[in-house]
C-alpha positions, -999 to +999 in steps of 0.1 A: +261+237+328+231+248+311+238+285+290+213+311+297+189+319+268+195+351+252+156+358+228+156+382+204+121+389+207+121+415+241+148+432+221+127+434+189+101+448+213+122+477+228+135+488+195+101+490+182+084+507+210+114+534+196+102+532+163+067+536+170+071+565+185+097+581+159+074+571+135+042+587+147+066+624+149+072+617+113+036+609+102+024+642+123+042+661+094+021+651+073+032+624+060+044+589+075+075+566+066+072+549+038+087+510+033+086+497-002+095+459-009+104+439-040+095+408-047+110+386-075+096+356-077+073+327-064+095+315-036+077+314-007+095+313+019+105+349+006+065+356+004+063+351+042+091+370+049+076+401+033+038+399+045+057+401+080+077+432+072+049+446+059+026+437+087+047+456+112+050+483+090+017+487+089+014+479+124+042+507+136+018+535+113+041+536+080+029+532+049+042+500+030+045+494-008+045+462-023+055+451-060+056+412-069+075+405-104+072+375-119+095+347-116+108+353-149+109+393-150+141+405-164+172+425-143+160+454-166+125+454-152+136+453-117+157+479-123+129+500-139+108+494-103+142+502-084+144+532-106+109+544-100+111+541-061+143+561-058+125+589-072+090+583-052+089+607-022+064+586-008+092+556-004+118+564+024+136+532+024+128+498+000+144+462-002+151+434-028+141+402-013+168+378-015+169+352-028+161+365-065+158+340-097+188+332-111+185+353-139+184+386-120+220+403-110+210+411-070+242+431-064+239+450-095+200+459-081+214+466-048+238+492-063+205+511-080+189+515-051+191+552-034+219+548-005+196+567+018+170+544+009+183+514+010+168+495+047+189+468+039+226+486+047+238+465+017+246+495-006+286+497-015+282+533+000+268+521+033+294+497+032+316+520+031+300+546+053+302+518+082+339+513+075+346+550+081+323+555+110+299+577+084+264+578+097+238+555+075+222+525+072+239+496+093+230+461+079+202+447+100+214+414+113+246+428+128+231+459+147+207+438+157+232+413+172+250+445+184+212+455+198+210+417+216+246+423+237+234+456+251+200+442+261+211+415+279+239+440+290+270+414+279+303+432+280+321+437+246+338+467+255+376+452+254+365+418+254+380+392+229+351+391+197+354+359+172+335+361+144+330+325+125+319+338+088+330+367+062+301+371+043+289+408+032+258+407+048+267+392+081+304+387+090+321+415+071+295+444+087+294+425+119+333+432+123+334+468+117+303+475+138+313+456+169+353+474+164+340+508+165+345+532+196+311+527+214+302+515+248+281+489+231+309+477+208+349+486+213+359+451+210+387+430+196+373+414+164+390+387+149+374+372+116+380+334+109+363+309+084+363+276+070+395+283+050+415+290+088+430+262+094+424+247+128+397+276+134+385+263+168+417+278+182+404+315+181+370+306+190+379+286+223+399+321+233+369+340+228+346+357+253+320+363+225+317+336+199+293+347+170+289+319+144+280+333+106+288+310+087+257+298+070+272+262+073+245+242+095+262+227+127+297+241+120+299+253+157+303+221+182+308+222+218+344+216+218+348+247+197+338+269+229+349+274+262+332+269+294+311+303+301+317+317+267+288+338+254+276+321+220+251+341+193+240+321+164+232+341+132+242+319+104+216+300+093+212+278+059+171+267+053+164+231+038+130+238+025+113+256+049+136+238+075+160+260+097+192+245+101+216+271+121+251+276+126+254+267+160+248+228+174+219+230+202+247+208+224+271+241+227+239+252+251+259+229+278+289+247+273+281+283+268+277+308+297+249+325+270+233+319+236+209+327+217+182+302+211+174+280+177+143+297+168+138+335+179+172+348+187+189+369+161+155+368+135+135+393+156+163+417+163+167+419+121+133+422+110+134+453+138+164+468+128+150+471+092+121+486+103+147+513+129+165+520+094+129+528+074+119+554+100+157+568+101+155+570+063+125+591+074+134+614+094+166+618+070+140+634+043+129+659+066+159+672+082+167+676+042+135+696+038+118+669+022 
């Protein structure tokens, strides 16, 4: 069997038809959302990454701020720029770029920024505001794998939920979100990785398979069952080469799955831009 594709990109395009509209209610006030973005560094893969977000900033009527530190700028003078945004009333939500030069503590940054400004969802208080249920940022990548399911109207609603991967930006959130009491979540949600032994087991009882590993070509056909639904969000780059989680042979398994390129990647950069305008419309139901 072939698996039917699941793009990211008619997603992205819902959700930001959304924003567009929330966005220009926002700007009517008088004045629009505002996205600021750090960059530390000469990496350029990081570079593109960041004329993109700010091209559909721009492109969805918010204003977008830029700031590009050297390669060797010090944690204290990205904290100075975090510093600054937090109290800028013209920045509703801003972003570190990761990765950042080894010198510079990125969790230690992340914990500067505002919690209502922070697009990202990475804050130890959003954390913890998904964990309770607490309204505020959700990190991009799962709600926009959360986003993907309900598009393509896959059931997860008391469905068996394997998540391949614990890290803090991916696996971690992914679990929490996709375990609350929604229509678009309300699973089971188990969380395995490489240190399970005999992992496969879990993942071959699934019904939803989402690899996040980060480990390139960790999930194999064998690891699936016939008609399971399979979304690849781990990804590791090699240069500028994308090497993802999930083996393009589990296609002949899998019921569903999300293609190599332009699967989970739209429905993040969109769900950043959902949390800006949020951030938004925070400030002025606090008078701001």
């Amino acid at each position: 069997m072939t698996a039917r594709l699941l793009p990211g990109a008619p997603v992205a395009e819902a959700v930001l038809a959304d924003v567009a509209e929330r966005a220009a209610k926002v700007a009517a006030t008088g004045r629009p959302p505002g996205l600021g973005t750090i960059l530390v560094g000469d990496d350029s893969a990081s570079a593109g990454y960041i004329r993109m977000k700010q091209e559909k900033a721009v492109a969805l009527g918010m204003h977008s701020a830029h700031l590009h530190l050297p390669s060797d700028a010090s944690q204290a003078d990205l904290e100075a720029a975090i510093t600054a945004w937090n109290a800028d009333p013209a920045i509703d939500a801003m972003l570190v770029q990761h990765p950042t030069p080894p010198q510079i503590d990125f969790e230690a940054a992340i914990a500067l920024i505002d919690p209502d400004k922070d697009v990202d969802g990475l804050h130890p208080l959003n954390m913890g505001r998904l964990a309770t249920g607490t309204p505020g940022p959700v990190p991009c990548t799962p709600a926009g794998i959360e986003a993907l399911l309900a598009f393509y109207e896959i059931p997860v609603s008391g469905q068996e939920v394997v998540v391949l991967g614990r890290g803090t930006t991916l696996g971690r959130p992914l679990a929490l979100l996709l375990s609350q009491k929604r229509p678009t979540a309300n699973a089971a949600v188990t969380v395995v990785h490489t240190g399970v032994p005999d992992w496969p087991r879990y993942t071959r009882r699934a019904a939803i398979v989402i690899a996040a590993a980060g480990v390139p070509g960790i999930l194999q056909p064998d690891h699936v069952s016939p008609g399971t639904v399979v979304i690849g969000g781990g990804v590791r780059y090699e240069g500028r080469r994308l090497l993802p989680d999930v083996d393009e042979s589990v296609a002949e398994v899998a019921g569903a799955i999300t293609p190599r390129v332009g699967g989970v990647g739209p429905t993040t950069v969109a769900m950043l831009l959902r949390n800006a305008v949020e951030a938004a419309e925070r400030r002025l139901a606090a008078g701001g």
